[in-house]
C-alpha positions in Angstrom: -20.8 12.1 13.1 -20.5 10.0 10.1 -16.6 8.8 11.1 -14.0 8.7 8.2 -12.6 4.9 9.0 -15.1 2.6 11.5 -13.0 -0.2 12.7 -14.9 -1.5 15.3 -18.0 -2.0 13.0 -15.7 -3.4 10.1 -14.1 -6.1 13.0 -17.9 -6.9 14.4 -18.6 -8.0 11.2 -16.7 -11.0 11.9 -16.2 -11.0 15.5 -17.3 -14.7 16.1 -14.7 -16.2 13.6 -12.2 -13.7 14.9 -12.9 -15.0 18.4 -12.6 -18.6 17.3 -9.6 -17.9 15.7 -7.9 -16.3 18.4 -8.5 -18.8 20.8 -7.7 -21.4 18.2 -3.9 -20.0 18.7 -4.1 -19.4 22.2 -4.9 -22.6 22.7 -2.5 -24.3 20.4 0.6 -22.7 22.7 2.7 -21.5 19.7 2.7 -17.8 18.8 5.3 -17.3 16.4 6.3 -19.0 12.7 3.7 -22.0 13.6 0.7 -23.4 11.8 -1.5 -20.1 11.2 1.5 -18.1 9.9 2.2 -20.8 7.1 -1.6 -21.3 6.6 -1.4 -17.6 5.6 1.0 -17.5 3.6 0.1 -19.8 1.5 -3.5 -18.8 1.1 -1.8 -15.2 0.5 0.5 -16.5 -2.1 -2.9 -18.0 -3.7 -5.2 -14.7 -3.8 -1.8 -12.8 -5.1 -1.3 -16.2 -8.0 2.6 -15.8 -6.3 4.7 -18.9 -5.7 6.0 -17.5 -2.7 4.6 -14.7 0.2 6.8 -14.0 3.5 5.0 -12.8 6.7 6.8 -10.0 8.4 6.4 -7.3 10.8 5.0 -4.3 8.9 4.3 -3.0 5.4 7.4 -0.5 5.6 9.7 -3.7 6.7 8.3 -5.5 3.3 9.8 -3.0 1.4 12.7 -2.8 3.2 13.9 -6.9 3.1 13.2 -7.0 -0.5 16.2 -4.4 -0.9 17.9 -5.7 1.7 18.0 -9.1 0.0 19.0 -8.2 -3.0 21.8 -6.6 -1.9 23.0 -9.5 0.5 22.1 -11.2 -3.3 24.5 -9.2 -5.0 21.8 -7.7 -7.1 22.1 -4.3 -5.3 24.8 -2.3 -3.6 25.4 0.9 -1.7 24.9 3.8 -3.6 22.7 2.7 -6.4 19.7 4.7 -7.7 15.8 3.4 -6.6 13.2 5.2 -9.1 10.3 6.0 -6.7 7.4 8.0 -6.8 7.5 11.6 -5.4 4.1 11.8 -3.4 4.4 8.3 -2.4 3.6 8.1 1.8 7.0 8.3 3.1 7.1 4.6 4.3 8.4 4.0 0.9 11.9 5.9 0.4 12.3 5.1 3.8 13.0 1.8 2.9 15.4 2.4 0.2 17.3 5.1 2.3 17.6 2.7 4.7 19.5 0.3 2.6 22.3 2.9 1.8 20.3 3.3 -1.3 19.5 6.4 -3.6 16.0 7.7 -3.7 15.2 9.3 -7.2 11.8 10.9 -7.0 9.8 10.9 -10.1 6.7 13.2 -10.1 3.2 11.7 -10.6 0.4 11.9 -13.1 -1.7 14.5 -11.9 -4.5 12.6 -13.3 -4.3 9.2 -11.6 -1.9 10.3 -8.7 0.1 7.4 -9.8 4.1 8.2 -10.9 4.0 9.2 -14.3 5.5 6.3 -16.1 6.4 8.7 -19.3 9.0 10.5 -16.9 10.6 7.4 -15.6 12.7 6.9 -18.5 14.2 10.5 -18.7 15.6 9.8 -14.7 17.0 6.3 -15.5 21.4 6.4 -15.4 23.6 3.7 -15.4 23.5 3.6 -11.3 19.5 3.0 -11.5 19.2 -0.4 -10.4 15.0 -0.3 -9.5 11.9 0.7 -10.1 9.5 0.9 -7.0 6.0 1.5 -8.3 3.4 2.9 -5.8 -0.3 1.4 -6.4 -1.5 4.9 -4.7 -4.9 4.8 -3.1 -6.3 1.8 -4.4 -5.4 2.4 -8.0 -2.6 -0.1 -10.3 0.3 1.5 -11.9 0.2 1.3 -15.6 3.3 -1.8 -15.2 3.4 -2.9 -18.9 5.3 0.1 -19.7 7.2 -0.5 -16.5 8.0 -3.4 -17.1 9.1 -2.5 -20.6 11.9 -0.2 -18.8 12.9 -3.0 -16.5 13.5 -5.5 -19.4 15.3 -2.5 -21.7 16.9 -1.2 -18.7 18.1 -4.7 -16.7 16.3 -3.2 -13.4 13.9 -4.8 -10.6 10.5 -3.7 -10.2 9.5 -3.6 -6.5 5.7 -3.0 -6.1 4.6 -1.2 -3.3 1.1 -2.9 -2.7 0.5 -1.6 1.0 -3.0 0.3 -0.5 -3.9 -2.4 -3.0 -4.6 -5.8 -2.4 -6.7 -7.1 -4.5 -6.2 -5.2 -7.2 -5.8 -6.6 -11.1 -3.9 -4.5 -13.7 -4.6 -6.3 -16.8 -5.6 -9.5 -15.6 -3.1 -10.0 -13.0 -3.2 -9.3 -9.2 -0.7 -6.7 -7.4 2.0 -8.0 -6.3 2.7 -10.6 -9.1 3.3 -8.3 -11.8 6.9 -6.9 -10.6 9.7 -9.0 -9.3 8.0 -8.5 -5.6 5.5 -6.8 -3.5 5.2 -5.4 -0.4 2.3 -5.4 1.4 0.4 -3.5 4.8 -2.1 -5.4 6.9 -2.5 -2.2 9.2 -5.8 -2.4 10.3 -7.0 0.6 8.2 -6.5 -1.5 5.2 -8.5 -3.1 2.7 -7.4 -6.3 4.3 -6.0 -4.8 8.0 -4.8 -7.0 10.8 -5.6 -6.1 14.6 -2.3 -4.6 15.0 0.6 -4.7 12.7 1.5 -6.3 9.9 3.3 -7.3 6.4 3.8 -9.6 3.4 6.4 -10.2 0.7 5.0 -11.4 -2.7 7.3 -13.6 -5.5 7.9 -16.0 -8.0 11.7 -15.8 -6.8 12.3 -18.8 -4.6 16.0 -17.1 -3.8 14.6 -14.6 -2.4 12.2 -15.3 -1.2 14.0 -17.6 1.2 16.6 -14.9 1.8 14.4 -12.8 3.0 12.7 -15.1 5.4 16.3 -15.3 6.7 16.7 -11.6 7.4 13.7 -11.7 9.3 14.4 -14.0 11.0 17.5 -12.7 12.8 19.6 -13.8 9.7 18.6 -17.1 10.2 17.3 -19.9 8.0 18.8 -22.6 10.5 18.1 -21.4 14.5 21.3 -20.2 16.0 23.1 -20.2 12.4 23.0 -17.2 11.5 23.8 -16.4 7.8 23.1 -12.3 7.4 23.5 -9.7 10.0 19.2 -10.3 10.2 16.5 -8.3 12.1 13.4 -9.8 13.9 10.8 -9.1 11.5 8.1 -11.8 11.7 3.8 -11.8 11.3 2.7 -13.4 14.4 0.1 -16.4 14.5 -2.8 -14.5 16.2 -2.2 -11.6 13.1 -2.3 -14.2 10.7 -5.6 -16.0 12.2 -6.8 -12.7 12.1 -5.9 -12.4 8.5 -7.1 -15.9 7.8 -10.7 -14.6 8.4 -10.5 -11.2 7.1 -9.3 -12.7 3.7 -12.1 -14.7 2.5 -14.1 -11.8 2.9 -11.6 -9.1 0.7 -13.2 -9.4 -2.5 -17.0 -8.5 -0.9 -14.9 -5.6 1.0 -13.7 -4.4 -2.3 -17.1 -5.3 -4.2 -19.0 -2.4 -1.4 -16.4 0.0 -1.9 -16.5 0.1 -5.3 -20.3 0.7 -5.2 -19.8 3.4 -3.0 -17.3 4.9 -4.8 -19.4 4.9 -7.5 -22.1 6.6 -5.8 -19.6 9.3 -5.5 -18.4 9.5 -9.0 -22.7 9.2 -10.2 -23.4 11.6 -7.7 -21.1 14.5 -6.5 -21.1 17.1 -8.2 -19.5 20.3 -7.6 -17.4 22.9 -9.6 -14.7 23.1 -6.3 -14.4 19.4 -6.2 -12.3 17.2 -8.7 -13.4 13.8 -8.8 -10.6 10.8 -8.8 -9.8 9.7 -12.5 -10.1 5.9 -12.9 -7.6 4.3 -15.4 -8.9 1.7 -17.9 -6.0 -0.8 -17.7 -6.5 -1.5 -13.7 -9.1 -2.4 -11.4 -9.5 0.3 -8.4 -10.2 -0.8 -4.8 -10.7 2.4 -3.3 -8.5 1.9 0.0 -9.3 5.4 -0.2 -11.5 8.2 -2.0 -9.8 11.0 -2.8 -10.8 14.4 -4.2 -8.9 17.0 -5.2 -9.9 21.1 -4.2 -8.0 24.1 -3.8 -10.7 25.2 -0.9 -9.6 22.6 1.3 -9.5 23.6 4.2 -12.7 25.4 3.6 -14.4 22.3 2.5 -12.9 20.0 4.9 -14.1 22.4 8.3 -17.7 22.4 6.3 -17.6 18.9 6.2 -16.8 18.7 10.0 -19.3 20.9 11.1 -22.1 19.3 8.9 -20.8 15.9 10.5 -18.7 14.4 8.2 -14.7 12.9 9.4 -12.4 13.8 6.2 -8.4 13.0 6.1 -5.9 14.3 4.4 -3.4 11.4 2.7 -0.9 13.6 2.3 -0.3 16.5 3.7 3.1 17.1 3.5 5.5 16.1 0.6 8.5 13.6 1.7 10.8 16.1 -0.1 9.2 18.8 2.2 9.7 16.7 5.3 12.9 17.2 8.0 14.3 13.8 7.6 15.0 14.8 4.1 16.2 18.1 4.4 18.2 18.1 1.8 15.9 17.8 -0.8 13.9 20.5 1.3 14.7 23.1 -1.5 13.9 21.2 -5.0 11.0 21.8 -6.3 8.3 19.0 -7.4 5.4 20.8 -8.1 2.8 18.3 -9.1 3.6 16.4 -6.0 3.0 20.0 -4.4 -0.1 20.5 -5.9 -1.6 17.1 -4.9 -0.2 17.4 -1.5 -2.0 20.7 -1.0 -5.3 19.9 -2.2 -5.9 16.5 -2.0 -9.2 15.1 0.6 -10.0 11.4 1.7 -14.0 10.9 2.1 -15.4 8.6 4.2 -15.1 5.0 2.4 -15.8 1.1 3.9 -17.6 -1.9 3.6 -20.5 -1.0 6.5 -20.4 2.4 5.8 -24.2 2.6 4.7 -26.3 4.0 1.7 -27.8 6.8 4.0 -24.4 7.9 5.1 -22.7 7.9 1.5 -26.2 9.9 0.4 -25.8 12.2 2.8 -21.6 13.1 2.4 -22.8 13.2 -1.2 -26.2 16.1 -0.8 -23.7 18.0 2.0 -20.7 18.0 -0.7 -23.2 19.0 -3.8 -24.1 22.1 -1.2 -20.2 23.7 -0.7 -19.4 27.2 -2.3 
């Protein structure tokens, strides 16, 4: 069985540093906001060519302390509008709803899978206060004409980064481009921890500092507590872990891009759409997504001729119970992509003779 994410093999590939590392902190006695943490950060801050980057618990909590802070900043209040992407994974308008926020879903290109950034305009009122791009899949947003609406507009542009680090949209590196990016290091990732994790990207020092405080139980002085905080904080054996992992991000992303190439040279099937690559961005193929409306014909094939397939998404956030009231409206390019969408197999150690094979037993579907 050719499996559709190996972990283990991606970790062994660096098993002796990780090791070292690990120890490193377990001997140093200090497991939380101490020496590897920091070290992080700041070599974080560096890849991303930010000022500022914030460890924190989880990708969804990265999103959710940027619009927390700018409301303890005054920049945001209860009730205002957060453009967001429609088939974004739901981790996204969770952290605006959780605010006390508005989600407005805009539907995306149905070439790129990316929110269509000619629509946003036509959903901006005066209560829209933010833009929160989505870099879906691996694949940058096309921001200048984001950022265009932000400077017309006076509104904040939030990048959700959680399935592209590393990757440049004319010139400059996720997570830099907006006014801050959230970021994953769930082990599935291009860069994944061993458990959970999350960053905050900025060139704002206010907030970033705020949010360092809500993070850390409201706290940028122990037991003075400035905000009604949460606890919210990358721990030091996540961030050795990280430490490692990083140096080797841009060879990660160098092999999936070869394989993903492979795919784009080499499938070739009248059932299958192949992913569209923009020319303004660089992909990192977190993952490799084709589109087919014999899904789940294709992906039971694939099974039983040995192949592990996902599906990223299968159901629409406006489709899903915690947002029942939007169960009704209709978004149907989010639909569409939501009901025929199919992640292949795609990671560094994944080997020639596997991606061949996916490839001849793809070529073979009717």
């Amino acid at each position: 069985m050719i499996p559709f994410l190996d972990l283990k093999s991606i970790n062994a590939e660096y098993r002796d540093e990780l090791v070292l590392a690990c120890t490193r902190v377990i001997d140093s006695g200090w497991y939380i906001q101490g020496k590897e943490c920091n070290a992080f950060e700041k070599e974080f801050a560096e890849y991303c060519d930010t000022k500022y980057a914030v460890g924190v618990g989880n990708g969804l909590e990265a999103l959710t302390l940027i619009l927390r802070a700018y409301k303890e900043m005054k920049v945001l209040k209860d009730g205002d509008e957060v453009i967001v992407p429609a088939n974004t994974y739901i981790a996204s308008i969770l952290a605006i709803s959780e605010n006390n926020l508005k989600p407005v879903l805009v539907e995306p290109n149905i070439k790129t899978y990316n929110i269509d950034v000619e629509k946003i305009e036509e959903n901006i009122t005066v209560n829209t206060k933010a833009i929160m791009v989505v870099h879906l899949y691996g694949q940058t947003v096309e921001m200048r004409k984001v950022l265009a609406l932000a400077t017309k507009y006076d509104l904040k542009v939030i990048e959700d980064c959680a399935q592209a680090h590393g990757a440049l949209e004319n010139g400059k590196k996720v997570g830099s481009i907006g006014d801050a990016g959230g970021f994953s290091f769930y082990p599935g990732k291009n860069l994944g921890a061993l458990g959970d994790g999350g960053m905050v990207t900025t060139n704002d020092g206010l907030l970033a500092s705020t949010i360092r405080a809500l993070g850390n139980y409201g706290s940028h002085q122990k037991y003075e507590n400035k905000y009604k905080g949460k606890n919210s904080r990358l721990d030091e054996i996540q961030a050795a872990m990280l430490r490692v992992k990083l140096k080797y991000l841009d060879d990660e992303i160098k092999k999936r891009r070869e394989i993903a190439n492979y795919y784009l040279e080499h499938i070739q099937n009248e059932y299958i759409s192949l992913p569209f690559v923009g020319k303004s961005g660089t992909h990192v193929w977190h993952l490799f997504v084709i589109k087919t409306k014999k899904r789940k014909l294709l992906q039971e094939y694939l099974q039983d001729n040995g192949i592990q397939t996902l599906i990223h998404y299968p159901i629409p956030p406006h489709k899903q119970e915690a947002y029942s009231k939007w169960n009704k409206e209709k978004y149907s390019i989010s639909e569409i992509i939501h009901n025929e969408v199919l992640s292949l197999p795609i990671y560094g150690v994944q080997t020639l003779e596997q991606t061949m094979k996916i490839v001849e037993v793809l070529n073979d579907f009717r």
